[in-house]
C-alpha positions in Angstrom: 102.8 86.1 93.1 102.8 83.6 96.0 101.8 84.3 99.4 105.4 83.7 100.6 106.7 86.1 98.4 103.9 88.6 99.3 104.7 88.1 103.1 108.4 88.4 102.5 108.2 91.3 101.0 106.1 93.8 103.4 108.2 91.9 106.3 111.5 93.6 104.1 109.2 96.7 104.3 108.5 96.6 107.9 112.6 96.0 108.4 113.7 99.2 106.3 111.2 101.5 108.3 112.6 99.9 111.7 116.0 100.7 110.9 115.3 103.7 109.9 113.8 104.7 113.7 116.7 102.4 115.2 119.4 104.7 113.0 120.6 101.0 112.6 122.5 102.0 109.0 123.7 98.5 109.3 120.7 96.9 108.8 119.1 99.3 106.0 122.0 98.8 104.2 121.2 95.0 104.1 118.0 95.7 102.6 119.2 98.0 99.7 121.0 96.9 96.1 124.2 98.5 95.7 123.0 100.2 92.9 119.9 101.8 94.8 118.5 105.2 93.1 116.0 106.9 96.3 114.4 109.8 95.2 112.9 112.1 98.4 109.9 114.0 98.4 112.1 116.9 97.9 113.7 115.7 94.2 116.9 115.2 95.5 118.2 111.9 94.1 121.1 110.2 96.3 122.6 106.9 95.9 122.7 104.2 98.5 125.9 105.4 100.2 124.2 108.7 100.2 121.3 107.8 101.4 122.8 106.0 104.7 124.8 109.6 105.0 122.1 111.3 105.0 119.6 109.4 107.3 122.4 108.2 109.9 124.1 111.9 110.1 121.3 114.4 109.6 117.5 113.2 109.7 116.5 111.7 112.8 113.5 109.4 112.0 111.2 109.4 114.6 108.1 107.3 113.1 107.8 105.5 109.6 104.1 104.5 109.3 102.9 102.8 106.1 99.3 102.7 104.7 97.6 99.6 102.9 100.5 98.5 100.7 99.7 97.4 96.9 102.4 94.5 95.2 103.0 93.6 92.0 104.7 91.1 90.7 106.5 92.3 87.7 109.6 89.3 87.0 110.5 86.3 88.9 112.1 88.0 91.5 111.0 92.0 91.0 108.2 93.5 92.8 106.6 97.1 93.0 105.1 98.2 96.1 103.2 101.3 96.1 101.2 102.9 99.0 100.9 105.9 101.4 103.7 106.7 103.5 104.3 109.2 106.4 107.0 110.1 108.2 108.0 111.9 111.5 111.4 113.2 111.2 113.5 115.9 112.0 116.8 117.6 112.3 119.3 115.7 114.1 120.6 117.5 117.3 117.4 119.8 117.5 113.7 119.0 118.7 112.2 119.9 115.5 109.8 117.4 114.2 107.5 117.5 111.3 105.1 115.0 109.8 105.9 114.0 105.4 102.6 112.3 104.2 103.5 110.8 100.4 102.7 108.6 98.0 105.9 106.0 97.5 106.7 103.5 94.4 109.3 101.7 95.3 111.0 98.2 93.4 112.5 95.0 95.1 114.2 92.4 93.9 115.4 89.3 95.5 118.9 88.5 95.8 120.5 85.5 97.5 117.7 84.6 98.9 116.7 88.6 100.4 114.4 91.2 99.1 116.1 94.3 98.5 115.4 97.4 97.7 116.4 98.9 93.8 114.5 102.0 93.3 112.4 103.9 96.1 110.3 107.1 94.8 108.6 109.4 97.4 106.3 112.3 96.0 104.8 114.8 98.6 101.0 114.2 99.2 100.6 117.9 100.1 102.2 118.8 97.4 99.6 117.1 95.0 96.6 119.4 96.2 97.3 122.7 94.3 
């Protein structure tokens, strides 16, 4: 994998977790296939449509933080990341927040000339220590 590609990549990353504290839908849109399958640390499985429902109208993300990010280049223009994630979020319309610490897979591929995300798979840390 090139350097470019590399850097391209975890500046798509840093993007998606922008958007996501910006509640700029628009713009995380952009950086997901149509086809996207995101799976939360929960199990639930939404779409990409679903997905922008559910973080523009209920979650309210207040921080996205990443730890050291591993890619791997798995086709000419497919990658997997996979590193630490946590996540300050809450209820929108209350004052609740809580911290999500998990371990995320997620696959990007480039289309047109933008890395985008396919497949995005979030498994609870905390839930791993039993």
């Amino acid at each position: 994998m090139s350097e470019q590609a590399h850097a391209e990549v975890l500046a798509a990353e840093d993007r998606r977790r922008a958007a996501l504290v910006a509640s700029d839908m628009e713009a995380l849109a952009d950086l997901m296939e149509d086809d996207l399958i995101h799976v939360h640390t929960t199990g639930i499985v939404q779409t990409k449509a679903q997905l922008l429902h559910h973080a523009g109208e209920f979650l309210q993300f207040y921080a996205v933080e990443r730890g050291p990010l591993t890619v791997r280049e798995v086709g000419p223009d497919a990658v997997i990341v996979t590193g630490s994630m946590t996540n300050t979020v809450g209820k929108r319309g209350t004052e609740e927040k809580i911290e999500v610490h998990s371990f995320v897979t997620q696959v990007w591929v480039k289309r047109a000339g933008q890395w985008r995300t396919k497949s995005f798979q979030a498994t609870r840390l905390d839930a791993l220590k039993n």
